[in-house]
N, C-alpha and C positions, 0 to 999 in steps of 0.2 A: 382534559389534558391539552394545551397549547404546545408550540415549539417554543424548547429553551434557551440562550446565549450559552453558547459550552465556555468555561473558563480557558485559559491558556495552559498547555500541559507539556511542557517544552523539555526535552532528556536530554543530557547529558549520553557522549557516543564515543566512539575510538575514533573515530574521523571530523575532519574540521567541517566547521558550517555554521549557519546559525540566522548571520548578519539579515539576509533575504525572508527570514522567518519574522524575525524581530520586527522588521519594517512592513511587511504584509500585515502582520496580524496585531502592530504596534505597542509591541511588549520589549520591554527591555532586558538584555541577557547578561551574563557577569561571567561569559565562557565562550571560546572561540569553537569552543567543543560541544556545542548544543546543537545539532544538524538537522531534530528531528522534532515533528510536536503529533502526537497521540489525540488525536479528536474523537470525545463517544466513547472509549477504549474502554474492552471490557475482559481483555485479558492484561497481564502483566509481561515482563522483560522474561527471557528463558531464563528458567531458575529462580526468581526472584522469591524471598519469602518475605517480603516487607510489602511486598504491593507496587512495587514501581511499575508507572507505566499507565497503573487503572486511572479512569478521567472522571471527574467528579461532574454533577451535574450545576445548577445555577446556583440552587441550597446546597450545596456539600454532597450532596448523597451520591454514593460512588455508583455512574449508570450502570455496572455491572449489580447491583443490588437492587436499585428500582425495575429494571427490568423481571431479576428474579420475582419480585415481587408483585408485580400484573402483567406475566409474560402478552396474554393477550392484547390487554391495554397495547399497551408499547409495540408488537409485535405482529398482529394481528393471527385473527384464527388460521388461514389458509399456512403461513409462516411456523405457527407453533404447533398444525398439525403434521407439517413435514423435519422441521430441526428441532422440535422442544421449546424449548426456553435459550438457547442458543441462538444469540442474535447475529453469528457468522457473520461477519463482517467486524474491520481495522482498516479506519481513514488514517493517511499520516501525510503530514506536510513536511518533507525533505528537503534540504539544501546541500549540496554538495558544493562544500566550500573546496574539497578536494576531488580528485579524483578518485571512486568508492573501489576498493582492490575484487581483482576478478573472483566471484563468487554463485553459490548457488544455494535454490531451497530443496528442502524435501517434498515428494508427495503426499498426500494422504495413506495413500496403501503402508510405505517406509514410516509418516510418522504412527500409525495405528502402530506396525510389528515392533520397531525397535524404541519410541518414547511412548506406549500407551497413550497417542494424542488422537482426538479425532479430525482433528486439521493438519493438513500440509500446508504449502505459503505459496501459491499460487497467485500470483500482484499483477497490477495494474502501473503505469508511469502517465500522467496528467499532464502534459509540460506546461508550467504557469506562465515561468520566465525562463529563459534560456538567452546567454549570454551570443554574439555571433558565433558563428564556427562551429558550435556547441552539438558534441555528439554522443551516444550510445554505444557500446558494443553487445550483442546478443548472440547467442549460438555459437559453433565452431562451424568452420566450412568444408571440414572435411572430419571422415571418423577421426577419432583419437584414441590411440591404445589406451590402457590404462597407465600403463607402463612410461609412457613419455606426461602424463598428469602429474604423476611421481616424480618425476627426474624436474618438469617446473616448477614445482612445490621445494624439493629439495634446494634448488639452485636461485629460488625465489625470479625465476626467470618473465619477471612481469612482462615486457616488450614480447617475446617469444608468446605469451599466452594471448595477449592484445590481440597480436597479427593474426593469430589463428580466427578470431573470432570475427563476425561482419558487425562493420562500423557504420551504424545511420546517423547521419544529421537529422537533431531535432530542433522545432522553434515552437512557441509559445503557441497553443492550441492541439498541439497535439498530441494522441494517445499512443501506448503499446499496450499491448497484453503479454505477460513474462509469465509460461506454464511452467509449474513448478520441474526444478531439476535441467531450466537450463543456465549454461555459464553467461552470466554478463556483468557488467561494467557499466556504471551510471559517472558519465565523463563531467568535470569540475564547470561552475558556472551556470547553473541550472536549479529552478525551484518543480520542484513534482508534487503535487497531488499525487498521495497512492492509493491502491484499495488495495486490499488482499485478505486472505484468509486470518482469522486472529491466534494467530502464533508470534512466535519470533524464533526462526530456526532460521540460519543461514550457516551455512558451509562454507567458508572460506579459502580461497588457494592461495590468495596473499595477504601476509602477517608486515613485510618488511615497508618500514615508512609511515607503519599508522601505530595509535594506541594499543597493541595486541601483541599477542603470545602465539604464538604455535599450537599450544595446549586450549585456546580459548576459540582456535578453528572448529572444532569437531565436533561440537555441541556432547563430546563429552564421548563418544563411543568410539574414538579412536580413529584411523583414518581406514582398518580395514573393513570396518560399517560403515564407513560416514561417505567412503568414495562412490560405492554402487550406487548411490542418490544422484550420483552427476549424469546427464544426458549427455554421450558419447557423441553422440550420433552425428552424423554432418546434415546441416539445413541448407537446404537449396534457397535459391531467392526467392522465390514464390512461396515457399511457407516465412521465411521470415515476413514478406512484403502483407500476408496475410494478417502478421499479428498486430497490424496498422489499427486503428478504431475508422470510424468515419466520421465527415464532416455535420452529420446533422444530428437530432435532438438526442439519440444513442451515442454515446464516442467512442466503446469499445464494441469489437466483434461479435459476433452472437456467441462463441465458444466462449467466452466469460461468463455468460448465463447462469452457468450452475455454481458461480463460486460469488458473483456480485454483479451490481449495474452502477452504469454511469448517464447521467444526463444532461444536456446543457438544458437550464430553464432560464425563463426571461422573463419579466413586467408585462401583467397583462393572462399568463397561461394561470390557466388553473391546474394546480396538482390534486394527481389523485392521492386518497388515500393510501399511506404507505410509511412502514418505519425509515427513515434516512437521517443521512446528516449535508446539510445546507451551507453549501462555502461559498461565499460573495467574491466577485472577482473585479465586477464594475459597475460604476453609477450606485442610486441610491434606491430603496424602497420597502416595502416591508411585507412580513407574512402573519397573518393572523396579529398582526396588531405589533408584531416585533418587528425592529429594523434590521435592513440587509442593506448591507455596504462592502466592497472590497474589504476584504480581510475578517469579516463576518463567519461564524461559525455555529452554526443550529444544530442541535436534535431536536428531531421532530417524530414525534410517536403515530403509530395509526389511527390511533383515537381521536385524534384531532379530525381527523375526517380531510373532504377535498378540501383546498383553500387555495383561495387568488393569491397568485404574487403579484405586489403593485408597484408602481412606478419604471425608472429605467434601469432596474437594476439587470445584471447580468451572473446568474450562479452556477454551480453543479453542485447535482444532487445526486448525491452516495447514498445507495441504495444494494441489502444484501439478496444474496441470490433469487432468481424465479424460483418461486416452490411450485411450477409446473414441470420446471426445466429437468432434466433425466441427469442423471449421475455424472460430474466431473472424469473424464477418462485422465487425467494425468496423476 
């Protein structure tokens, strides 16, 4: 089993984007509304019964099926003796040709009781590219009732919800870690690499300005379930400043552990053994005989074993959780 080229798997959103996708990974779009591309993807859209979202491998076969099919292969034993045949883990390449309206995910505990899922959406932000100026919002800064999340929602009161929340500058190299069920905002002008958990559940607080309804916020349980998913809570600067990655071969925190990993690898390192997916960022080179270039997109199974990456190429390798790591707390 070698690594694969993943085809391009590019969706269609309620928010604009796209162009910065189209040009990284050099495919051309036929929608201003494409913002998002599914790399490896082995689950579907919420809801979907058509399959949207799944990502086929290099022959067609949809990786959520080869995998089923030699979980270990693909997965390795320490992997499939802790999550199954569950390959936990959804790479996606975002463009926020807009600014994405204030929103949040569920946890695992929330999506277990109320959608029978065994993931929540605990993600990652990558910054690819980032336009100057180009910011984030994360958290609130202070508690919030529930009661005035109601009255923003009602009054579509974006600005008021903004302010509440702390606004980071981001630039090209940099990581967050987003634990599920907090409020944020991915500000316009900006390409992310994401990881997260393989669902698609997000909560919305704002509908007005984009593709969307009201009805398509809630994932469907209304908003007297769907609120107690939000993290109230006020973050101090030092937990937000925490959820920072760092600058060396790791890029997120260690509190990401249990839900995925991130790595910078470079021409020259040998990787270990390990299921991931392989995104080029710079220069030229190759893995096991497959080239890696900017805008390059691998699965790479376990069974391939260690292998050099050669020349100058520069990538990240998405990689799902430590099955040493202790239980996700969010």
């Amino acid at each position: 089993m070698n690594p694969q080229v993943l085809p391009p798997n590019v969706l269609r959103h309620f928010y604009a984007g796209g162009p910065r996708i189209a040009a990284f990974r050099g495919v051309t779009l036929d929608s201003d509304h494409m913002p998002e591309e599914w790399i490896g993807a082995v689950n579907t859209t919420f809801g979907a019964a058509n399959g949207r979202g799944l990502s086929h491998a290099a022959d067609g076969t949809l990786v959520r099926d080869a995998i089923a099919a030699a979980p270990e292969q693909w997965l390795g034993e320490a992997h499939v003796g802790r999550y199954g045949a569950d390959a936990a883990l959804l790479t996606k390449l975002l463009d926020a040709g807009q600014r994405l309206p204030v929103h949040f995910h569920p946890g695992r505990a929330f999506a277990k009781r109320e959608l029978g899922l065994d993931h929540g959406k605990t993600e990652a932000w990558i910054i690819v590219e980032a336009e100057p100026g180009s910011t984030v919002h994360v958290g609130f800064k202070d508690d919030v009732e529930l009661d005035t999340v109601r009255d923003w929602m009602g009054r579509q009161a974006s600005e008021e919800m903004l302010a509440a929340m702390h606004e980071l500058p981001v630039r090209a190299g940099d990581a967050i870690f987003v634990p599920a069920g907090t409020p944020h905002s991915i500000g316009a002008g900006i390409l992310i690499l994401e990881l997260q958990e393989p669902t698609d559940l997000s909560i919305t607080l704002e509908w007005t300005g984009f593709q969307l309804t009201e009805d398509e916020c809630h994932l469907g349980l209304g908003w007297d379930r769907a609120l107690p998913a939000l993290d109230r809570g006020a973050w101090s600067a030092q937990r937000v400043a925490a959820l920072r990655g760092g600058a060396g071969a790791s890029l997120l925190p260690s509190a990401a552990d249990p839900y995925f990993r991130a790595e910078r690898v470079r021409g020259g390192e040998t990787l270990e053994a390990g299921f991931s997916v392989l995104l080029g960022l710079s220069g030229a080179g190759e893995l096991a005989g497959v080239p890696v270039e900017r805008g390059s997109a691998l699965l790479v199974p376990f069974a391939a074993g260690p292998m050099q990456l050669t020349g100058d190429v520069e990538a990240i390798r998405c990689r799902p959780p430590d099955p040493s790591s202790p239980e996700g707390e969010w």
